[in-house]
C-alpha positions in Angstrom: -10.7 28.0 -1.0 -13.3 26.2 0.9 -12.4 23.0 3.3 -13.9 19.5 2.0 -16.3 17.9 4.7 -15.6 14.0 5.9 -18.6 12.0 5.1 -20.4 10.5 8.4 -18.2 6.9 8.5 -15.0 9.1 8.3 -16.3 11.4 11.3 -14.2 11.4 14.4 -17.2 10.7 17.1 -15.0 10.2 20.4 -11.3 10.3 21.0 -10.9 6.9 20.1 -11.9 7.4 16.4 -9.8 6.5 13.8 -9.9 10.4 12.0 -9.9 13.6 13.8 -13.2 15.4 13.2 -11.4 18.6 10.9 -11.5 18.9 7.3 -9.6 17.3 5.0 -6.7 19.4 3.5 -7.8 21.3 -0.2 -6.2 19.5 -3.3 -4.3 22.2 -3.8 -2.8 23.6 -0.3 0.8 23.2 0.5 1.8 21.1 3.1 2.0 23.5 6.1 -1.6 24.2 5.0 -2.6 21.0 4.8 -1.8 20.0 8.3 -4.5 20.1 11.2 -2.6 19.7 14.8 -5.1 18.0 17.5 -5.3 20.1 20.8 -3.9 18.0 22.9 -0.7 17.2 20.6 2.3 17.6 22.5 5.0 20.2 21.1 7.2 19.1 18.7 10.5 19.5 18.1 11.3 22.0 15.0 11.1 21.1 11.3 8.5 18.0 12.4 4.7 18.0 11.5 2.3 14.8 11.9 2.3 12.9 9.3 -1.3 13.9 7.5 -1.4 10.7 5.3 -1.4 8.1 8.0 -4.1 5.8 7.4 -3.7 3.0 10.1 -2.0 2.4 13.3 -1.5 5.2 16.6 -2.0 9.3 15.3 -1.3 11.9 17.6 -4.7 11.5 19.9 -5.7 10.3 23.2 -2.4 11.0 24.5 -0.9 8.5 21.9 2.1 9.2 19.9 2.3 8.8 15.6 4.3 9.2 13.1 5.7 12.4 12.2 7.3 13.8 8.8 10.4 16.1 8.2 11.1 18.9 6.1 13.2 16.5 3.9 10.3 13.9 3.0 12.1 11.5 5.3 8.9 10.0 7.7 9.4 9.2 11.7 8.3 6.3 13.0 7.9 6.1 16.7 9.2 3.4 18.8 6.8 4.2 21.3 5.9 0.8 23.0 9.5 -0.4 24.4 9.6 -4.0 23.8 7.9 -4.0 20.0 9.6 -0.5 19.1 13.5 -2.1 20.2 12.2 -5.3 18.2 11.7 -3.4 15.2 14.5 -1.1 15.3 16.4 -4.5 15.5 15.1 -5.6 12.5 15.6 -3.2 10.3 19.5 -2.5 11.9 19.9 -6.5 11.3 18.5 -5.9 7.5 21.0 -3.3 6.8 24.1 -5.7 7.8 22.5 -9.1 6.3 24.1 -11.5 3.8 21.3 -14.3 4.4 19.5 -14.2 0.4 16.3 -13.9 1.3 17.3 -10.9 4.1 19.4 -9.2 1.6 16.1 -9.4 -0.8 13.9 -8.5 1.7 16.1 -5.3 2.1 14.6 -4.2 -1.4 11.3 -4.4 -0.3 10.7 -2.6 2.4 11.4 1.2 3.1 14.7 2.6 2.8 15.7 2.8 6.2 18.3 6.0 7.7 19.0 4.5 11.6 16.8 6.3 14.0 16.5 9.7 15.9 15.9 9.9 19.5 13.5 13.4 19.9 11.9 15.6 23.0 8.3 14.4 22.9 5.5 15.8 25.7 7.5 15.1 28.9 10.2 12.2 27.6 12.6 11.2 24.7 11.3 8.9 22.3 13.1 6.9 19.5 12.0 7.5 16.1 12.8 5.0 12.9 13.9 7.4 10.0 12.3 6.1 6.6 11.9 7.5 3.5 8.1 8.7 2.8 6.9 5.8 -0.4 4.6 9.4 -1.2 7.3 11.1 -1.8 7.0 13.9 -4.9 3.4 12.7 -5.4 0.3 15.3 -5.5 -2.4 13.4 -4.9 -1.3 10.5 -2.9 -3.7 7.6 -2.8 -2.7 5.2 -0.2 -4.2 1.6 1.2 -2.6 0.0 4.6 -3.4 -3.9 4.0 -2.8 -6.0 6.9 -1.5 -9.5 5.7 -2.5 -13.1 7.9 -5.2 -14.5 9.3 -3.2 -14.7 12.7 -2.3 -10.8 13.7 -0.9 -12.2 17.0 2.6 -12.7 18.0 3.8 -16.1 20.2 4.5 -13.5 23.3 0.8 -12.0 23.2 -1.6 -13.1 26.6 -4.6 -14.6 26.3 -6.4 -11.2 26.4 -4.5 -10.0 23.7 -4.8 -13.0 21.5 -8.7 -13.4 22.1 -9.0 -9.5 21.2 -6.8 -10.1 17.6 -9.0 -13.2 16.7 -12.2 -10.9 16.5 -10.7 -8.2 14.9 -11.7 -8.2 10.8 -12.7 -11.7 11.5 -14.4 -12.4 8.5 -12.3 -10.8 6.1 -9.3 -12.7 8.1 -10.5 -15.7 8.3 -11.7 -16.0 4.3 -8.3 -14.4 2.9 -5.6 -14.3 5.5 -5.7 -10.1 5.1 -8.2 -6.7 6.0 -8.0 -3.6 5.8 -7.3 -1.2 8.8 -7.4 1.9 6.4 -6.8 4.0 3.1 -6.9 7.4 1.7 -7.8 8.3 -2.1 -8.3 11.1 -4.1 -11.6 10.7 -6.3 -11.1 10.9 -10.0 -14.9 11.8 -10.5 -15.6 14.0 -7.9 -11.5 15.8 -6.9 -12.4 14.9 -3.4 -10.3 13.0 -0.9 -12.1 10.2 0.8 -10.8 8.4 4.0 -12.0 5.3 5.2 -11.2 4.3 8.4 -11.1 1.2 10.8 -14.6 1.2 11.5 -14.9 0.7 7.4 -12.6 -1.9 7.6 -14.1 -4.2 10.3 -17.5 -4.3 8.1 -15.6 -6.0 5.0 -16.2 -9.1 4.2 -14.7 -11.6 1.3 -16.8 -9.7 -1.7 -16.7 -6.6 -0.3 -13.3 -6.3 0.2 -12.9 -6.2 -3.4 -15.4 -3.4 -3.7 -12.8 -1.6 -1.3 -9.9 -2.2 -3.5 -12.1 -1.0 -6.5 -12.8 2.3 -4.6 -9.1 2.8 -4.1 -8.1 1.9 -7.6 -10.8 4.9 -8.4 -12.7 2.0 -10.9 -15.8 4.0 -11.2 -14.6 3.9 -14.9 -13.0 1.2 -15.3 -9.3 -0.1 -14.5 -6.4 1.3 -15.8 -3.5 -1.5 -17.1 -1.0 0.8 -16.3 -1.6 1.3 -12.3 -2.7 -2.4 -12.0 1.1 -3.6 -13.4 2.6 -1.3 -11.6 1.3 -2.4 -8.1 1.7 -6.0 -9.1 5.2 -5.6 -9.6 5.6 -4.7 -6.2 2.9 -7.9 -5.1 4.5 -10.3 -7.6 8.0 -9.4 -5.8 6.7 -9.7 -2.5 4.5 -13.0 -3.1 7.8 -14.4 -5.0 10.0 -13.7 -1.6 7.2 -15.1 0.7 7.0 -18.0 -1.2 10.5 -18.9 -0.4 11.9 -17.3 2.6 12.6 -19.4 6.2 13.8 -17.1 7.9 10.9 -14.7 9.6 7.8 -15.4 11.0 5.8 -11.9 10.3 2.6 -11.0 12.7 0.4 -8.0 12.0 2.7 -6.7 9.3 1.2 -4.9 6.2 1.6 -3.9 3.2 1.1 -0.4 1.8 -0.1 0.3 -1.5 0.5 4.1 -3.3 -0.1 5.3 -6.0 -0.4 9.0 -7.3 -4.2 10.3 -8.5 -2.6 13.0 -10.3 -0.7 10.8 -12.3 -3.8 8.6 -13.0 -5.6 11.3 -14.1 -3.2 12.4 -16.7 -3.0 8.7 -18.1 -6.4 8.6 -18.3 -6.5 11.5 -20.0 -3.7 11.2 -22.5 -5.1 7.9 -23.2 -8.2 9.6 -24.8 -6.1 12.5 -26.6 -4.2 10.2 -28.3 -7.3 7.9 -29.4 -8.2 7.9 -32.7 -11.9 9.4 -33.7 -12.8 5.4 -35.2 -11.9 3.8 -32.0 -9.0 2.6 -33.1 -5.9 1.8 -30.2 -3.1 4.0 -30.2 0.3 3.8 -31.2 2.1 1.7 -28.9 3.1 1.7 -25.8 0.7 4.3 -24.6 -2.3 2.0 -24.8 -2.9 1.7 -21.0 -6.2 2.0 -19.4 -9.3 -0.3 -19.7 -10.8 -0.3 -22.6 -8.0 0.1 -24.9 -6.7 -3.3 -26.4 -2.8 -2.8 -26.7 -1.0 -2.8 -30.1 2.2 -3.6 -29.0 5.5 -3.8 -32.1 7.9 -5.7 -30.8 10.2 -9.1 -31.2 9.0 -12.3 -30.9 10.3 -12.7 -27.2 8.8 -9.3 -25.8 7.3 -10.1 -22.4 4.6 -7.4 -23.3 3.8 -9.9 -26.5 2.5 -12.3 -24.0 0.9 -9.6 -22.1 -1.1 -8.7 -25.2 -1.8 -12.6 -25.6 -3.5 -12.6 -22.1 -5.9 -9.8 -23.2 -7.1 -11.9 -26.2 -7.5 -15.0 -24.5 -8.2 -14.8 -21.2 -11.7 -16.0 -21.3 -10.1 -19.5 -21.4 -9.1 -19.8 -17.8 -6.0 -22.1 -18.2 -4.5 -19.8 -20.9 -4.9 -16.9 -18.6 -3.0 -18.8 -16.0 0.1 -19.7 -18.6 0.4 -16.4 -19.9 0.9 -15.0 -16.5 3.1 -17.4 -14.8 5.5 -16.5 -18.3 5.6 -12.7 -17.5 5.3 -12.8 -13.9 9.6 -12.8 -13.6 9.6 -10.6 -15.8 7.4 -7.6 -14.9 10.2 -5.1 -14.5 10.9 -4.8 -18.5 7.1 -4.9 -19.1 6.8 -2.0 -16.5 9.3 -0.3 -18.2 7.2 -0.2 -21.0 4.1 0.1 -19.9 5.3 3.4 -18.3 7.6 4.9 -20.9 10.4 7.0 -19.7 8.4 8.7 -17.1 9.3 7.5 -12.9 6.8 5.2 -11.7 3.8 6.4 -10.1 2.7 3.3 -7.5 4.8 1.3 -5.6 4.3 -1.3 -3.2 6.1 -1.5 0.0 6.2 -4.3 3.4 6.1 -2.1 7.0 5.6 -2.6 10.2 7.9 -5.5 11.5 7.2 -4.8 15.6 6.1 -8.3 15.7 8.4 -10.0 13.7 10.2 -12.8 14.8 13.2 -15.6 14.0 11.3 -18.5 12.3 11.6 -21.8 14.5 11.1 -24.1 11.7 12.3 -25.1 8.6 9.4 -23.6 6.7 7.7 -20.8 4.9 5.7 -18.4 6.6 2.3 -20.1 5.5 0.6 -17.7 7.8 2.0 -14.8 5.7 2.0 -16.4 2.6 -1.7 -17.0 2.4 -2.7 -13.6 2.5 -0.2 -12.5 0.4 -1.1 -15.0 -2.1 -4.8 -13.7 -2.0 -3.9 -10.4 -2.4 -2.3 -10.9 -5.6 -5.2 -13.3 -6.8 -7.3 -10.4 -6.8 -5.3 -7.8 -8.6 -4.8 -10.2 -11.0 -8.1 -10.7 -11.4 -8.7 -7.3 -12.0 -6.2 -7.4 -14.8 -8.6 -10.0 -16.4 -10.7 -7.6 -16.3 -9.0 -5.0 -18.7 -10.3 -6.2 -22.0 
């Protein structure tokens, strides 16, 4: 089967790029296939491969050390840098013991975390975080590293450091508290897996960063209701705890967003089998992707009623805005039907805590929070959108 080629901007041109210069895995390969080892990558111990869907932060290049994944799923994240890897080993020990409420809900939001593994790397031992993979069990794994704040810096970073964070992603930064240092997905149109990379990232700006998240939510078509709910569960959850908590202060954390093409591709698809030849919707709940307006049957107090109200009157702005505030607590039973029996295919999940640190006031994380809060104003947006 042939190889897929990297466009130019996902090139590798010098050892500091963001991708290494070989082909993409084939749609179809297994994993053992689908993974391309750097020369210069140190060996590993047995059972362990490089994690092939990184999309952000250190990969096994210029003599720097990633993330690796087991035979099991479970993912391996190094603790490579001594003082940020102990601090965020630390926080995810201290999650697994806390009883503080908005700890013990931040617990549900981040990866499930197994302790950590010290392994035989190059010439020294290295500590690895154990965490299970958010891609698990998907085929075609679509995945988008968002970086949330417009400050990335932490209160123990020099001068150097914090003059080289401000100019980072500046103007996507400084317009909505976020950017984007990465993502991975597999083209609807085309079966082709695009990366973009850092360098793609930096160019973003506040419009354009929406044509990013449109090329990840493979729109070409249109958006599908169905993968938008589904990620805003897991933003509406996260928004809902930031909004609240006290207790962190969270510097150059992200959030990663997943969801399986495959899966897409089949809703898409079922969508249009089921359709009826006069253009009628479908029997509900399968009416999911834009397009479609939904014909839900159910009680008077159905959270997917008011759904089905915001697709008939969001062109009035502040109607919009009640509808959603209603079913924003209660997205978990309209996910449930929006998806039918099925497992969820895209989840949202909070990572990287090395620079996370005990909040000094009595206040919210407004640093955080502002991103956050942006981020969600766009997929719901989008949402506006499906009518």
């Amino acid at each position: 089967m042939s190889r897929l080629k990297l466009p130019p901007y996902q090139r590798k041109k010098n050892s500091t790029g963001a991708f290494r210069k070989s082909a993409p895995p084939t749609l179809s390969a297994p994993f053992s296939e689908m993974t391309s080892v750097p020369g210069n990558l140190p060996k590993l111990p047995a059972g362990c491969v490089p994690l092939e869907t990184q999309v952000a932060g250190h990969t096994f290049q210029a003599g720097e050390i990633g993330i690796l994944r087991e035979a099991d799923g479970t993912i391996l994240k190094p603790a490579a840098k001594p003082l940020c890897g102990a601090r965020e080993i630390k926080f995810y020990d201290t999650l697994l013991d806390a009883t503080e409420p908005s700890l013990v809900a931040l617990r549900e939001l981040v990866p499930e975390y197994r302790g950590t593994q010290k392994l035989f790397l190059g010439e020294r031992y290295v500590d690895f975080m154990k965490l299970v993979d958010a891609t698990e069990g998907m085929l075609e794994p679509c995945i988008m590293d968002v970086k949330i704040g417009e400050r990335t810096w932490d209160p123990l970073a020099t001068e150097e450091k914090r003059a080289a964070e401000e100019q980072k992603y500046l103007a996507c930064k400084k317009a909505l508290g976020l950017c984007i240092p990465g993502f991975q997905v597999y083209h609807l149109a085309s079966g082709r897996l695009k990366r973009y990379s850092k360098d793609y990232g930096k160019k973003l700006n506040e419009k354009s960063v929406r044509d990013a998240l449109r090329i990840f939510l493979n729109a070409d078509s249109g958006l599908c209701r169905a993968l938008l709910m589904q990620l805003l569960s897991g933003l509406w959850a996260i928004q809902k705890w930031a909004r609240t908590q006290k207790a962190l202060r969270l510097y150059s954390s992200s959030v990663l967003l997943v969801y399986d093409a495959a899966r897409l591709r089949s809703t898409i698809q079922a969508r249009r089998r089921i359709s009826a030849p006069n253009g009628n919707p479908p029997t509900p709940p399968t009416a999911e992707c834009n397009g479609s307006p939904f014909n839900w049957t159910a009680a008077p107090a159905d959270p997917v009623q008011s759904y089905q109200k915001i697709q008939r009157s969001h062109s009035a702005q502040n109607n919009y805005d009640q509808d959603l505030k209603e079913i924003r607590d209660q997205y978990a039973f309209m996910l449930h039907r929006l998806t039918g029996e099925r497992k969820e295919w895209a989840t949202v999940k909070m990572i990287d805590f090395a620079h996370a640190f005990p909040a000094d006031e009595d206040a919210v994380d407004a640093n955080y929070l502002f991103g956050i809060e942006n981020l969600v104003k766009m997929f719901e947006e989008f949402l506006k959108e499906c009518d």
